[in-house]
N, C-alpha and C positions, 0 to 999 in steps of 0.2 A: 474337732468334730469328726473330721474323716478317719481320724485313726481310731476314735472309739464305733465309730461303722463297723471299720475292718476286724477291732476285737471283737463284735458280735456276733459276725459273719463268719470269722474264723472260728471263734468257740461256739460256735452251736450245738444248741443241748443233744442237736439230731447224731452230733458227732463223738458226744462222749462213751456211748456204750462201746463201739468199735476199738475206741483207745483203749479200753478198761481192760478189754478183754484180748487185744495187743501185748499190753505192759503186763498182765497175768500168765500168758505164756513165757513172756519175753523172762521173767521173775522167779517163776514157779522153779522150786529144785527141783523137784520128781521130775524123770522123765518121761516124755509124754511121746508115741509115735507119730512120726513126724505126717505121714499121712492125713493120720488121725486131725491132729493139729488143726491143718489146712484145710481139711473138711467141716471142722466147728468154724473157723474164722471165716470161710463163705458162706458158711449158711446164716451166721452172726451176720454180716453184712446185709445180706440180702436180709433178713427179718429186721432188723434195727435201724439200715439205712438206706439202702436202696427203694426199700416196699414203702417206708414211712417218707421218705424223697417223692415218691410216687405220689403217693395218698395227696400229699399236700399242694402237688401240682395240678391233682384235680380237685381238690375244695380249691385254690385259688381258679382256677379255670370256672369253676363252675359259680365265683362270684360268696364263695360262704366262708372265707376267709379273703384278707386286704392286703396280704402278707406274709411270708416264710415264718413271722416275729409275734405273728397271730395278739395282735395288741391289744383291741376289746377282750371284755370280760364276755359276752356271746359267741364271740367266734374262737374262744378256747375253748369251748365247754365239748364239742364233737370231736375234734383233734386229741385233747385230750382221753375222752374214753377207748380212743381206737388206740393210742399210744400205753395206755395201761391194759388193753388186751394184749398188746404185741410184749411187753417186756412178763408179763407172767406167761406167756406162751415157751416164750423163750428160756424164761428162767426154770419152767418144771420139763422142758429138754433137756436141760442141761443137768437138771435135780435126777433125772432119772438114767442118764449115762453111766451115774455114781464115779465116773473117771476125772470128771470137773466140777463135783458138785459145788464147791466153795464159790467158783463164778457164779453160778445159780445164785446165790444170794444176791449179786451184783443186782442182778436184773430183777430179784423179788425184792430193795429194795428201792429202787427208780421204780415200782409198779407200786409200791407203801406210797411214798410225796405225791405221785403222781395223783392218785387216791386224794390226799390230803389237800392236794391243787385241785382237784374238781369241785371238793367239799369247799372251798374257801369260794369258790366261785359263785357259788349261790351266795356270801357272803359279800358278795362284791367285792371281794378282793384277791387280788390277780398275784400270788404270790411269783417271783422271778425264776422261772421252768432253768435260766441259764446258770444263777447262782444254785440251783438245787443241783441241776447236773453236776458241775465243780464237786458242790460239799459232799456230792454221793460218791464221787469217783474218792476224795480223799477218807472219806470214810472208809473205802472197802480196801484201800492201802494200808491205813491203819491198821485193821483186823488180819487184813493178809499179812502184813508183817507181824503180829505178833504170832496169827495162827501155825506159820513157817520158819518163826524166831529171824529173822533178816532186819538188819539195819536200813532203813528206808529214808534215813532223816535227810538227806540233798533230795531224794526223789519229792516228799510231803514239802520241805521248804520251796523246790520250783511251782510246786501247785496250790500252794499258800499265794503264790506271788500273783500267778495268774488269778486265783478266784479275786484279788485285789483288784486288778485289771478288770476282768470284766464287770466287778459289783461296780467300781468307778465309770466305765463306760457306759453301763446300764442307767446311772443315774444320770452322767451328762447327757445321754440322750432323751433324759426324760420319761424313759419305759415304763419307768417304775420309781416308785416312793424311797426313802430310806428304811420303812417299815418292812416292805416287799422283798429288797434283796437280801436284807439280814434273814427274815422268816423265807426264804428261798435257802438260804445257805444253812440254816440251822436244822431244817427237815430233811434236806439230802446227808446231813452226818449221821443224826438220830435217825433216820429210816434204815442207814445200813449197822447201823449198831443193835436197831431191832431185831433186824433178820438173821443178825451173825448173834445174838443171845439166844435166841430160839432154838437156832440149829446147835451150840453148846451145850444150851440146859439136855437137847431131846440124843 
């Protein structure tokens, strides 16, 4: 039980755009200035994980969320919308640098599920925000590798293993259904394959 704590804690969904967007520089062949760089990756942090770190410390503070893990189906529903303001914010920054745009999609895909996790919520079902983060990160490995032609198959197989881990942690803790984490991890693939078909076709 305490190690699958620590896989949720560790993998939080708060923490995957920072990685994404890490492993995209770390990845990318173009050279990119290096300044340059380090100014997208702060400013990523702070809108993805700092500000949304923040946020959460005052809904818990202020008694409208119970938890970092936001468990009810009501106390996702405000967290949520303010979390798909912040990833389309970021994502039409990064659209309009035209220097990163391909990350862009990173983040207008985690703004797609997120979407989709709000709509299910009136349905009373709380799809798994952690498995979606996962599927959306492997999702945008896929496309970045094929969009860059790069062999990525050790990098997808370590994040195959992990999304295993956390959907198993996720249910030994009970968070969620076996319904929930599959339909968490099947909308974070399909939401970045939507957004990287769009920007292909246009």
């Amino acid at each position: 039980m305490k190690f699958s704590k620590f896989i949720s804690y560790f993998f939080h969904p708060i923490n995957f755009p920072i990685v994404g967007s890490i492993l995209y520089f770390l990845l990318i062949p173009e050279y990119i200035f290096k300044p340059l760089e380090h100014l997208f990756l702060v400013v990523i942090l702070i809108g993805t994980y700092l500000f949304p770190l923040f946020l959460l410390i005052l809904l818990k503070n202020f008694k409208m969320i119970d938890s970092f893990h936001m468990v009810t189906i009501e106390e996702r529903k405000f967290p949520t919308l303010l979390f798909i303001s912040i990833s389309f914010t970021i994502g039409i920054w990064l659209y309009r640098s035209t220097i990163i745009d391909i990350l862009s999609l990173f983040y207008f895909g985690y703004g797609l599920v997120l979407i989709c996790s709000y709509i299910f919520l009136h349905y009373k079902l709380k799809i798994s925000l952690h498995t979606s983060a996962i599927g959306g990160l492997i999702g945008f490995i896929i496309y970045f590798s094929f969009y860059y032609k790069l062999n990525l198959i050790i990098l997808l197989s370590v994040l195959f293993l992990i999304s295993g881990l956390i959907a198993s942690s996720r249910l030994r803790l009970q968070a969620h259904n076996s319904s929930e984490v599959f339909l968490g991890f099947v909308f974070g693939v399909v939401s970045q394959f939507i957004v990287y078909s769009i920007y292909y076709i246009i």
